[in-house]
N, C-alpha and C positions, 0 to 999 in steps of 0.2 A: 741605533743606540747612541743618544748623546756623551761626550767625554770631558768637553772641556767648553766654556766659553769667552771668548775675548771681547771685549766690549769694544767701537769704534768712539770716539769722541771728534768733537770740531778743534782743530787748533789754526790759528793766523797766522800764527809766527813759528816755522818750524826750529829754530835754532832758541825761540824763547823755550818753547814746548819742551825742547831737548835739555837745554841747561836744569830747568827746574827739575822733570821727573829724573835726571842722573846725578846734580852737584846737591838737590835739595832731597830727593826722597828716595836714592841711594839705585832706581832701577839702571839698566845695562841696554845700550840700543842693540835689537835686534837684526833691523832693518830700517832703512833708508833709501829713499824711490823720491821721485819728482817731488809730489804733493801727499807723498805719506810716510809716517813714520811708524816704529812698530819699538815697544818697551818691555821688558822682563823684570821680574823679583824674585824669588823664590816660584810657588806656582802661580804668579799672577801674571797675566800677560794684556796689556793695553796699546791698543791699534789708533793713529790719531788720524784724521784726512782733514788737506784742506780747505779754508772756508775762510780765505781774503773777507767776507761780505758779513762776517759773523759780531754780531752787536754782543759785546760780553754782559750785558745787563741784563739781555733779553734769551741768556742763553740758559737752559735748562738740564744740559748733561749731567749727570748723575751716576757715580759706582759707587757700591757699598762692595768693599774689602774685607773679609774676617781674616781677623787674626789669631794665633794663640801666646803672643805674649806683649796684649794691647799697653800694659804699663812702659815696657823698656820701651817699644815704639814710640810713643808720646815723649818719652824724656828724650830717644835720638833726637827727633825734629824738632823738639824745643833747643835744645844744645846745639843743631846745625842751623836755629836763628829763621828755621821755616815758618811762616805765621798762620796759626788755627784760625780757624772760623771763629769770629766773638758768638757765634751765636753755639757753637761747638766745642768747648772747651771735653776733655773728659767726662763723663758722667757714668752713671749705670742708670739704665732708662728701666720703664717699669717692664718694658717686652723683655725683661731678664739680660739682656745685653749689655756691655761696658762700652760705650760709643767716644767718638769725637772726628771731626770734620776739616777740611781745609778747602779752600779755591784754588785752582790751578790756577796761570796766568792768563787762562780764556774764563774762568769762571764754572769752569767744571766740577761739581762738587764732588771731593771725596769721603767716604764716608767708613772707616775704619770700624769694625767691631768684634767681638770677644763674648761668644755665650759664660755666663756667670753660674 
C-alpha cells in the first residue's frame, strides 16, 4: 500500500537550496547529511541530493504541489519578494485547476495548484 511520496530533486548549492525553500517559501529543515537535504510544509515533504555537475538550464526537475488555498499562497510569496515564473504567473488552466510556477535556485520547477 502506497502512503505518501517525497520527490528527490538536484541541488548545488546546499546552503542556497536551504535559504530559499525556508527564508523564501516558508518550509522547515528536516534533515541535514553530507550531500543531502530533506524539507517539510504542512504535508509536503521534498528531499534534495547533491549534484556539483548539475547545469541549471539543462535541468528538468519538476513537483507539482496542490494546494487548498492557492490565492493566499500566491500573495505570501509575492510579499516575501519570491519571484514566479514569468511564464507562470496565477491562472486557472482549462484542466480546471488554478496554477502558478516558480524556479528554485537549481531551476527546479515548482508548480503549485488548487482543483476549481
Amino acid at each position: 500500500m502506497l502512503t505518501n511520496i517525497h520527490p528527490k530533486l538536484p541541488m548545488r548549492n546546499k546552503s542556497a537550496t536551504r535559504h530559499f525553500y525556508i527564508n523564501q517559501l516558508g518550509f522547515k529543515e528536516i534533515g541535514d547529511y553530507e550531500a543531502y537535504l530533506m524539507v517539510t510544509k504542512d504535508n509536503v515533504e521534498i528531499h534534495f541530493f547533491e549534484f556539483n555537475d548539475l547545469a541549471p538550464k539543462e535541468n528538468y526537475g519538476q513537483v507539482y504541489i496542490r494546494t487548498t488555498d492557492i490565492e493566499d499562497l500566491y500573495k505570501s510569496l509575492i510579499d516575501n519578494n519570491t519571484e514566479i515564473h514569468p511564464n507562470g504567473t496565477l491562472h486557472t488552466k482549462p484542466w480546471g485547476q488554478k496554477e502558478f510556477a516558480l524556479l528554485d535556485p537549481d531551476n527546479n520547477l515548482l508548480t503549485f495548484g488548487q482543483s476549481i
